[in-house]
N, C-alpha and C positions, 0 to 999 in steps of 0.2 A: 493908889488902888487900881486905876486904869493899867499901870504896868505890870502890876503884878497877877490880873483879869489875864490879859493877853499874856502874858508869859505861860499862863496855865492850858491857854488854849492851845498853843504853841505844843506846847508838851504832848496835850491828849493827840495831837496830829500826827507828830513826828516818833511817839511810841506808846509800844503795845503791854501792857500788865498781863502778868498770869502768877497770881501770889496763891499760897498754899491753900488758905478758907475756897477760892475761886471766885465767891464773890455773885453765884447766877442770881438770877431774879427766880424764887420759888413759882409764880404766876405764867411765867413767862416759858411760852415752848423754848428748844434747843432752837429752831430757827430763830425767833424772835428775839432770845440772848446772843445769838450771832449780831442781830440786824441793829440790835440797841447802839453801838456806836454811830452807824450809820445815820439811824434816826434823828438824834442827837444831832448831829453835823448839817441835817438837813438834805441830804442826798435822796434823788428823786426818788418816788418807792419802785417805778421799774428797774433803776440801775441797785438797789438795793434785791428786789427780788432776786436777779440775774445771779449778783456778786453772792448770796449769801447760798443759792443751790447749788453752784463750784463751790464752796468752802465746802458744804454739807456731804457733797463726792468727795473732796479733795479728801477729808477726815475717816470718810467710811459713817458718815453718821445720816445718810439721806433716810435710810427707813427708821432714825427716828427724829426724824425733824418737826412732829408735832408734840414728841412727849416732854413732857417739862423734866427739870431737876431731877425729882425724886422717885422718878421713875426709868433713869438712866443708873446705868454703872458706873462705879468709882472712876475710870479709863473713859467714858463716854462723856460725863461730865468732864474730865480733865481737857477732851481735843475739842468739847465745848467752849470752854473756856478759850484754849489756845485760836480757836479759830474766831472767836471775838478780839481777841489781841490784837490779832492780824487784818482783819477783815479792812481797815482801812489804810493799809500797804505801809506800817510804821516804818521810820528809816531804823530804830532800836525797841528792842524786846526787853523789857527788866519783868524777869523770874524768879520767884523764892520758893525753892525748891520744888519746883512741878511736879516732879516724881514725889514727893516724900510723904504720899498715904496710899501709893499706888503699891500693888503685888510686884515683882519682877517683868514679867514678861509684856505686863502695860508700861511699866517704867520705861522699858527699853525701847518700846513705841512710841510713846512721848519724847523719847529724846531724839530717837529716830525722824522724827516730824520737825522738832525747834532745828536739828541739824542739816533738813532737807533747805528749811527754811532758808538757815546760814547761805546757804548756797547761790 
C-alpha cells in the first residue's frame, strides 16, 4: 500500500489533469481552484499567493479571480482549470478533450494556451 501511496503522489507531482467535467470546487473562488494543488502539496501561502496571481494574468482571468465556478464562462472555467493543471510546473498534462463543451473561438484559445504551454 506504501507503494502504491507514493506512486500516487508521484503522479499528482509530475502531472497536470484537465478532463472534460473540470472537476472545480463550486465553493471555491477561480483563485483558490488555481491554489488547491498547491495547498495540498503544502507550499508556503506566500509562494502560493505569488505563483497563483501569474497564473491569473498569465490566463486573462485576474479580474475574476474571486468569482467562483458558476459565475464564470464556459472558456473561463476551462483556463481555470488549465491553470490548476499547471500551477505546480507538471513535467505531463493528460487532457480529455478540453475543448469539447467550448464554442470555436474559446476552443481555439484553449489550445492556443496547452500549445503555448508545449513549448
Amino acid at each position: 500500500m506504501n507503494l502504491l501511496r507514493h506512486a500516487w503522489r508521484a503522479l499528482r507531482r509530475e502531472a497536470g489533469q484537465v478532463l472534460q467535467g473540470l472537476h472545480l470546487v463550486p465553493r471555491l473562488s477561480a483563485a483558490e481552484n488555481i491554489a488547491l494543488p498547491m495547498t495540498l502539496a503544502g507550499i508556503d501561502p506566500a509562494e502560493r499567493a505569488i505563483r497563483v496571481n501569474q497564473a491569473l494574468k498569465d490566463y486573462g482571468l485576474s479580474d475574476r479571480a474571486s468569482h467562483r465556478p458558476n459565475e464564470l464562462s464556459g472558456g473561463q472555467r476551462q483556463r481555470v482549470a488549465i491553470a490548476r493543471a499547471t500551477i505546480m510546473q507538471p513535467a505531463m498534462i493528460l487532457a480529455d478533450e478540453p475543448t469539447g463543451n467550448l464554442d470555436r473561438a474559446t476552443g481555439e484559445e484553449v489550445m492556443r494556451l496547452l500549445e503555448e504551454l508545449n513549448q
